[in-house]
N, C-alpha and C positions, 0 to 999 in steps of 0.2 A: 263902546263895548256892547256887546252881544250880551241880552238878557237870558237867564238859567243857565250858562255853562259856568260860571266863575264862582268859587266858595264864597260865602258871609262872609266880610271884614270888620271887625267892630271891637272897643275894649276889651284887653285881655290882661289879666294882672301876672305879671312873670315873677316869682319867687326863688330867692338863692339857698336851700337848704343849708350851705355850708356857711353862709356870712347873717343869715336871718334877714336880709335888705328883701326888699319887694318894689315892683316898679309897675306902673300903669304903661301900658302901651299900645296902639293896635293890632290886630295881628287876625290872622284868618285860622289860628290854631283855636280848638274847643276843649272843653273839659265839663265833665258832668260833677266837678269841686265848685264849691263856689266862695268867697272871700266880700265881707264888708267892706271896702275901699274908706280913705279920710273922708270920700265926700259924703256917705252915707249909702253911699248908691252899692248893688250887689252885685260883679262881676265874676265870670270866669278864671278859676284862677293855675295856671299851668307850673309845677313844682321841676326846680330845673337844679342839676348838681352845682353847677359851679356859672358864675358871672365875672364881670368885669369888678365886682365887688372881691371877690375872692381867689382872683384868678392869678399864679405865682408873676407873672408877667408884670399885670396892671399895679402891684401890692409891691412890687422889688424885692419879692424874698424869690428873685429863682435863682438858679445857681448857675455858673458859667463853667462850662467842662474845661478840663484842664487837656486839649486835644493831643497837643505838643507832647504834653509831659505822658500819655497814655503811648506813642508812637515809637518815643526813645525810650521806653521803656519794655516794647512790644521788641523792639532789634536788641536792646541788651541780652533779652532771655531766648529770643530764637535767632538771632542773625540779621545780618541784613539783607539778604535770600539772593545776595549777588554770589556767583562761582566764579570761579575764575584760575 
């Protein structure tokens, strides 16, 4: 690698506002926050909406659209746009 063109990589603490979890990891993202970690040490700490913590996907609460039932439902009230 070529020296001075590539950002700092180094601990960065990612925070899930929505689940309150928090995770160490590295990353080239900064922030002028900064957070005590377990280990006593003081990192960067970057505040993020949503994670694999709280995320409808990861968690099973998401919901499966009912496509069918929106389509026969779409031709009951307009047709089925065939003439003939």
């Amino acid at each position: 690698m070529r020296n001075g063109i590539h950002p700092a990589y180094g601990p960065v603490v990612f925070r899930d506002r929505a689940a309150g979890h928090a995770f160490l990891t590295r990353s080239t993202m900064t922030s002028e926050k900064t957070v005590v970690w377990e280990d006593g040490r003081t990192y960067p700490v970057i505040d993020v909406e949503i994670s694999d913590v709280s995320h409808p996907f990861h968690t099973g609460t998401a919901r499966v659209l009912d496509t069918a039932g929106r389509v026969e439902r779409f031709e009951r009230r307009y047709g089925s746009g065939e003439k003939g």
